[in-house]
C-alpha positions in Angstrom: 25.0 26.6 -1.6 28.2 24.8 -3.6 28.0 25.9 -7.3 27.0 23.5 -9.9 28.7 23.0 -13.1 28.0 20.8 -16.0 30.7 19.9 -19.0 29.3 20.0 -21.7 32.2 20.0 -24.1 32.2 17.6 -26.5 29.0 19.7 -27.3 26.0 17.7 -26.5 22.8 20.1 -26.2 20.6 17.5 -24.2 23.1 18.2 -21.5 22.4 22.1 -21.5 19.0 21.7 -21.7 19.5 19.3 -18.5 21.7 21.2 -16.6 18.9 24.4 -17.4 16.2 22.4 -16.4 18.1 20.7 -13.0 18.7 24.0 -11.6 23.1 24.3 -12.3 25.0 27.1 -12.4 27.0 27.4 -15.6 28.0 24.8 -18.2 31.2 24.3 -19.6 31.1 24.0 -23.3 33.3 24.8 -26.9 34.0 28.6 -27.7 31.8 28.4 -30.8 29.0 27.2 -28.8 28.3 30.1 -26.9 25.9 31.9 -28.1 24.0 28.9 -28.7 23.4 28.3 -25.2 22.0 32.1 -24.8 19.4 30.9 -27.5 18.8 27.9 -25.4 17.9 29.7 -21.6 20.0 32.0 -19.0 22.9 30.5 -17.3 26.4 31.0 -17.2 29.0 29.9 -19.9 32.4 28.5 -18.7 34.6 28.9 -22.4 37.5 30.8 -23.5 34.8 33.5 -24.3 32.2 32.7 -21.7 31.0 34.4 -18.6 33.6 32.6 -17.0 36.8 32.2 -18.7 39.9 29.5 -19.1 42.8 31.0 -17.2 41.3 34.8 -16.4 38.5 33.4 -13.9 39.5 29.5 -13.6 42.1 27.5 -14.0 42.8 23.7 -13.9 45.5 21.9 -12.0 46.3 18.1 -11.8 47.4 17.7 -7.8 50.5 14.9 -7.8 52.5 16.2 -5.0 52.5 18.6 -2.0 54.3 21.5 -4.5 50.9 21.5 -6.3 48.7 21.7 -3.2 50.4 24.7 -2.2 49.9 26.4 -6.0 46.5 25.9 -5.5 46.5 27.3 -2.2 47.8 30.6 -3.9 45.7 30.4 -7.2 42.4 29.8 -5.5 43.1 33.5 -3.6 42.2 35.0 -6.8 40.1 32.0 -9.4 38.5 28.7 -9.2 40.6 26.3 -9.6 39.4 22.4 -11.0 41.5 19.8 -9.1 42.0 16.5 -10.9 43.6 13.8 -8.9 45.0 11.2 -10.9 43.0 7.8 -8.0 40.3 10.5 -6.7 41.9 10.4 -3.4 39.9 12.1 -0.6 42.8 13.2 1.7 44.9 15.9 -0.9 41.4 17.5 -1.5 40.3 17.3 2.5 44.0 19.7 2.8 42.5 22.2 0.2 39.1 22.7 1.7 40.8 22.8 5.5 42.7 25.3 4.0 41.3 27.3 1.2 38.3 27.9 -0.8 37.3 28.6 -4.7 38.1 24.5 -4.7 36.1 22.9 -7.5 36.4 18.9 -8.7 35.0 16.6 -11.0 32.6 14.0 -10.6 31.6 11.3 -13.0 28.6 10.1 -11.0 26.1 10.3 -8.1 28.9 8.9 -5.4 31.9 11.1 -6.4 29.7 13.8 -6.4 28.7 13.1 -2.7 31.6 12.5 -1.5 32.9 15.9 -2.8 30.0 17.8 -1.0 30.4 16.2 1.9 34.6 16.5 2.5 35.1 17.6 5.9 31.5 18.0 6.7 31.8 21.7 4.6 32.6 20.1 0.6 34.4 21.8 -2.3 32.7 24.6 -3.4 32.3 23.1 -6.6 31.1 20.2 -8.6 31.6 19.7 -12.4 29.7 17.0 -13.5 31.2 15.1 -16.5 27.7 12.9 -16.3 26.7 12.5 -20.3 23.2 10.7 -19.6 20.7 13.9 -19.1 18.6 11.7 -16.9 21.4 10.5 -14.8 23.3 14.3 -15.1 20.0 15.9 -13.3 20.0 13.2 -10.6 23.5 14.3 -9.5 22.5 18.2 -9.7 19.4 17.9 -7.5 21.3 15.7 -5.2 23.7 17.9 -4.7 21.4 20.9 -4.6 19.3 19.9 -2.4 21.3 20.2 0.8 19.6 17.6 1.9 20.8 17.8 5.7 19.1 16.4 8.7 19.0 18.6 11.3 18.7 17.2 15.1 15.3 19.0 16.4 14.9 19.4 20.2 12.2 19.1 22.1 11.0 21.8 24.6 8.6 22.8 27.1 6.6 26.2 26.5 7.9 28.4 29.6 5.4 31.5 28.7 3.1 33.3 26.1 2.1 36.9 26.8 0.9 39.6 24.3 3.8 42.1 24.0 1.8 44.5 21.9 2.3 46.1 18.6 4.9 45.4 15.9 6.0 44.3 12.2 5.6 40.8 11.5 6.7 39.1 8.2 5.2 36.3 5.8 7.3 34.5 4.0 5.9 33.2 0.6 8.2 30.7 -0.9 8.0 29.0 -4.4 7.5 25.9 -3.1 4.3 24.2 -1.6 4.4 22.9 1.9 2.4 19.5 3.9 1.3 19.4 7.3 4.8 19.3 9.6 6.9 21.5 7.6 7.8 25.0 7.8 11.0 27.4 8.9 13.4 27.9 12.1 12.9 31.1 12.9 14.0 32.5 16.7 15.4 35.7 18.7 18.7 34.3 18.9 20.7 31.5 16.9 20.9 29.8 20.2 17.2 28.5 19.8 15.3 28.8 16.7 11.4 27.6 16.5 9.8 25.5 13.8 7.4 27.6 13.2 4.6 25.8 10.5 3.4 26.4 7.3 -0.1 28.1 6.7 -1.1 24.4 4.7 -4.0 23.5 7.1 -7.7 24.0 6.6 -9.1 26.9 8.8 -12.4 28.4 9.2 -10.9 31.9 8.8 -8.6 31.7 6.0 -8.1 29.7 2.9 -4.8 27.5 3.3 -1.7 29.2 1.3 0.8 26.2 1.8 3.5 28.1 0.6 3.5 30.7 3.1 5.1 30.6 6.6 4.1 34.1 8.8 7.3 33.6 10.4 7.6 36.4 13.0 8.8 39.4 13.9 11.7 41.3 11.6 14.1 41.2 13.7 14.3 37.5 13.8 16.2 35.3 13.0 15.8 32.7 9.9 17.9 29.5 9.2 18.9 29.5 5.6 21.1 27.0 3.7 24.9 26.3 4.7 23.5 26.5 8.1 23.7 30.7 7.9 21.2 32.6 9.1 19.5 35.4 7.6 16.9 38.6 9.7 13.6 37.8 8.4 13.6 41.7 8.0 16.2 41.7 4.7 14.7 38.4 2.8 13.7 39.6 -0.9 12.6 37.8 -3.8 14.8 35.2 -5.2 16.1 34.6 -1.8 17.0 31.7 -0.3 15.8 29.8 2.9 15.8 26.1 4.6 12.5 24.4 4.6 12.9 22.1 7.7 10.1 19.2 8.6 9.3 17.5 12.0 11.7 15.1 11.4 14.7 17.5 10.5 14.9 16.8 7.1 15.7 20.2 5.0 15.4 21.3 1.5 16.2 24.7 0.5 13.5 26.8 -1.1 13.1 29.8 -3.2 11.7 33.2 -2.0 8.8 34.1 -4.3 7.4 37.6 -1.8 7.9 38.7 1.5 4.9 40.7 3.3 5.3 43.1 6.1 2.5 44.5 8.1 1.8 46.0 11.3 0.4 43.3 13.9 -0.1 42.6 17.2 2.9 40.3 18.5 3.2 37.5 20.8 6.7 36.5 23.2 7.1 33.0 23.5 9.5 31.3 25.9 11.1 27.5 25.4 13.2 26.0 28.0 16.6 24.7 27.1 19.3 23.0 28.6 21.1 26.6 28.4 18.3 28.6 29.3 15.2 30.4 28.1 15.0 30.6 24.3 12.2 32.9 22.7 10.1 34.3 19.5 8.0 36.9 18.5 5.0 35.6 16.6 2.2 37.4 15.2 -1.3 36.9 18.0 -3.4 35.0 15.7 -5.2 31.3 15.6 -3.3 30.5 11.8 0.5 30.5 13.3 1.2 27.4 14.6 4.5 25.8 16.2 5.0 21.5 15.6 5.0 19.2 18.9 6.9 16.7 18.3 4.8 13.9 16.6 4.5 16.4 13.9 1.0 17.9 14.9 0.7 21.9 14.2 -0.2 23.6 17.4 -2.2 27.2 17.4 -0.1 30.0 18.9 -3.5 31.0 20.7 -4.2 26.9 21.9 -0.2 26.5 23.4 0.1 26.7 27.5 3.4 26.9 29.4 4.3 22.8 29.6 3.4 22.4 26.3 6.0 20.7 24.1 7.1 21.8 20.5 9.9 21.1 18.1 13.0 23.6 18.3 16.6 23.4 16.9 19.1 24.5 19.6 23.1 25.4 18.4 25.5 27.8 20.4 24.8 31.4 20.5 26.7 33.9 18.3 26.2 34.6 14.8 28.0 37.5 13.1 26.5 38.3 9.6 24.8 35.4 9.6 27.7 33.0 10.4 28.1 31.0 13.1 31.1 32.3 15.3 33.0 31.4 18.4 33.1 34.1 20.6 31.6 35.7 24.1 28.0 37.2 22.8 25.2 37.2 24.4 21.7 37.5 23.2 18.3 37.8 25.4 
């Protein structure tokens, strides 16, 4: 997730009490103003004697010629470094984030800001908001937090469903409460992950907990933001993880508890255009899989030709990042 920073200097405390409320990462504000933002909630100070410090952690450089690009270049090795440019043109800053990271920019409203996140399909890794309407500032912030990425969901055709026996599976309780067609990508392998639903429909069994996804096995994968993936086995508290509809649309949510406990398991196999993809999900009639109107579907109810909602990419993830090598994964 890019890092969110709002200036603050001139002191204005609406503004911290905005940026505290929107979810940013650090405000920039006067030296003597410091300890007043402590009083006011915990985030970050960016000051001369903040958290993060003028010149010892970042630095700010005015880009005017290809002599500064390359400063930057070596700068950002070490700190952040805020690049003014004197039109806000695009193509010096695209040549920073091909090249580099630790970029951070400026934005004075809800375009710039986009625009910044979205250089190069990757972005800067920061955004300092220089926004002095609260209302407006928190507009940019949750714009740009919210990754709000559509993601192109497949369609598939259930192959198989068999018991496999014993194993841990793992419920995912997130901070945030789900609707019907909503829920995580979740798979064996980053070549096909599942959208596996959201416990947010009415049962006989069990009350609905729409915050809570029992995603699978721990040894799956999970898709989390910046299109990384995480094993459902190391998600903690605080975590977090990319909340993915029927129609693609994402929004990153909070970890609030993970449960593990012994269950019995089922394998499910999709076909895609590369081949089998699979999951192991726990044999019970509350985890469901989306077809691709949006409609949950009961693990126990699904029969090979069946058709659910999947999200296919190459294979081949190391620590979570996508890579492009040989690896396969069955």
């Amino acid at each position: 997730m890019k890092e969110v920073w709002v200036n603050a200097d001139p002191w204005k405390k609406d503004l911290v009490t905005g940026a505290l409320e929107a979810g940013a990462d650090a405000v920039i504000v006067p030296s003597d103003k410091v300890e007043e933002v402590k009083q006011l909630g915990l985030i970050k100070t960016v000051s001369e004697n903040g958290d993060i410090r003028w010149e010892r952690d970042v630095v700010r450089i005015e880009i005017k010629s290809a002599e500064d690009e390359e400063k930057i270049v070596q700068l950002s090795r070490e700190k952040k470094v805020v690049v003014r440019t004197t039109d806000w043109k695009v193509i010096p800053l695209e040549n920073l984030v091909a090249r580099t990271r630790n970029i951070f920019v400026e934005t004075q409203n809800l375009e710039e800001a986009k625009t910044a996140a979205g250089i190069l399909e990757k972005g800067v890794d920061g955004i300092i908001v220089t926004e002095r309407d609260p209302a407006r500032l928190k507009e940019i912030i949750h714009a740009v937090k919210s990754d709000s990425r559509t993601l192109e969901l497949a369609t598939l055709e259930i192959a198989t469903i068999v018991p496999v026996g014993m194993g841990d599976r793992v419920c995912v309780d997130s901070c945030t409460m789900m609707k019907e067609g909503e829920g995580y990508l979740v798979g064996n392998s980053s070549q096909g992950l599942f959208l596996v639903h959201s416990e947010s429909i009415e049962n006989p069994y069990v009350a609905p907990r729409p915050f809570r996804v029992n995603a699978g096995a721990v040894h799956a994968y999970i898709m989390v933001p910046g299109g990384k993936t995480r094993y459902l086995s190391e998600l903690k508290s605080g975590d977090e993880i990319l909340g993915v509809n029927w129609k693609g649309e994402t929004e990153p949510m909070l970890v609030g508890r993970v449960k593990i406990e012994r269950r019995p398991l089922l394998l499910m196999e999709a076909r895609g255009p590369k081949g089998l993809i699979s999951t192991m999900v726990q044999n019970a009639e509350t985890i469901r899989l989306v077809d691709p109107g949006g409609k949950p579907i009961s693990v126990v109810n699904l029969k090979a030709g069946d058709q659910v909602l999947c999200y296919l990419e190459e294979a081949g993830r190391h620590f979570g990042h996508r890579v492009q090598e040989t690896i396969t994964e069955r």
